[in-house]
N, C-alpha and C positions, 0 to 999 in steps of 0.2 A: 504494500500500500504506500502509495506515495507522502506520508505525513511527517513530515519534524517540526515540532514544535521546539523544539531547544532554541534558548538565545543566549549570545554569549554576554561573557563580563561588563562589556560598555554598554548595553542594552540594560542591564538591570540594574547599573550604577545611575544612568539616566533617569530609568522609570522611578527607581525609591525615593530619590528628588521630588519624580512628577506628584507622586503618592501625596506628598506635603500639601498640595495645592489642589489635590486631585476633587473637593467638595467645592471649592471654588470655580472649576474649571467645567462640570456636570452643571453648576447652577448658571454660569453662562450662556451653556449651551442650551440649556432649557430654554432660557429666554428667545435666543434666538431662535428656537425650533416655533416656540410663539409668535414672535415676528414673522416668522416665513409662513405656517398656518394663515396665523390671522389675515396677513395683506392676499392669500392666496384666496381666499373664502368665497369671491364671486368667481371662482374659478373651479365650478363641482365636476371638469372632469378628471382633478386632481383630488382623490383620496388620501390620505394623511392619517395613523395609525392612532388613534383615542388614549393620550399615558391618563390612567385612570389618576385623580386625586389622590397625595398622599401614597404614592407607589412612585420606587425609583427609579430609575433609569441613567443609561449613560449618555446617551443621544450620539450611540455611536456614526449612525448613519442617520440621514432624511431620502428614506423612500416614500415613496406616492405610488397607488393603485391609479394607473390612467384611462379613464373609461373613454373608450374609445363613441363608443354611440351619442357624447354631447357633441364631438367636432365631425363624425365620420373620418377621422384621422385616425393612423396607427402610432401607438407608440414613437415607433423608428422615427417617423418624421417628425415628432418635436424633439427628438435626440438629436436628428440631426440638425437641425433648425437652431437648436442652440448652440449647437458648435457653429458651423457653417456662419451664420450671423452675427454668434454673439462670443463667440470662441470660448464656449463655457462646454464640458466635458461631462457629460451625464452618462451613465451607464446601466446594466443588468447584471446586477450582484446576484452570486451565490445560487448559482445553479443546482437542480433538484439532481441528486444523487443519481438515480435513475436515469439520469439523462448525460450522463459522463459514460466513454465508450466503454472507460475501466470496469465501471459496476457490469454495465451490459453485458458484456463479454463474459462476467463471472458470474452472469444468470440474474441480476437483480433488476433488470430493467424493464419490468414488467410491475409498476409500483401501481396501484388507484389511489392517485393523491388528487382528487379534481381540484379542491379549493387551492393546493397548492404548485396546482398546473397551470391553473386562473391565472393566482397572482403572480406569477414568475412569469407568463406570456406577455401583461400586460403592466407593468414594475418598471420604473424609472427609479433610478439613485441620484439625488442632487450631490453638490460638491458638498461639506459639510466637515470639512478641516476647523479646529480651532485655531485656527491660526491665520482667518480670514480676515483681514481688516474690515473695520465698518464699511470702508469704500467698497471694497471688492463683493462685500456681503448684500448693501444695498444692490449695487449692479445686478448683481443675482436674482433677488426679489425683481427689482423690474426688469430684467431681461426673462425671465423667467414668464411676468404675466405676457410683458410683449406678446413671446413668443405662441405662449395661450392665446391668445387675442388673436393674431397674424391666421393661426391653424382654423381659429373660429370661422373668421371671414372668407377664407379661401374655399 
């Protein structure tokens, strides 16, 4: 199986550093993950993952379920739409196991996961680095609805 998890010495001399600040750094991104929600809100063919009240989170990623029946657009083209236009790099994280030649091959690729065929068909990953300036962070938000808005019209 192709997996190492192992990190070496500089990687965890770094992280127990980051560890200090690390409730600072989740409460950031919180906000931010509300900033992006919120300004996205007239924009329902982007779904956004509900963090229940008082449950934590890392806000490792900002994915969106993109429903493709508000614009009659697919995914791909507001992927590409934001690159191409707006040179912002959105992708399709974390592909269903089943779907990697390796599992197929050793018989697993025969899984009934519909909801989680659904969402991986139609899943968009925003950029979502902390280490976004406000500038680059804003740009996002409105290149982002832009690009919603652009898909609508066409």
């Amino acid at each position: 199986w192709p997996y190492n998890f192992c990190i070496g010495e500089a990687q965890c001399a770094l992280a127990s550093k980051l560890l200090d600040r690390i409730d600072a750094i989740n409460q950031e991104k919180a906000e931010r993950y509300k900033q992006f929600t919120n300004s996205l809100a007239d924009h329902n063919e982007l779904k956004f993952q509900k963090i229940p009240v008082n449950q934590g989170h890392s806000y490792h990623l900002m994915p969106a379920l993109y429903d493709s029946t508000v614009t009659n657009k697919h995914r791909d083209e507001l992927i590409k739409l934001l690159f191409d236009e707006y040179n912002i790099k959105c992708v399709v994280q974390y592909y269903p196991l089943n779907r990697y030649p390796l599992f197929n091959d050793r018989g697993f690729g025969n899984a009934d996961c519909p909801n989680t065929d659904y969402f991986f068909d139609n899943m968009i990953s925003f950029p979502f680095h902390h280490s976004l300036s406000d500038g680059q962070f804003n740009y996002l938000i409105d290149s982002v609805i832009n690009a919603c808005s652009k898909l609508r019209e066409s």
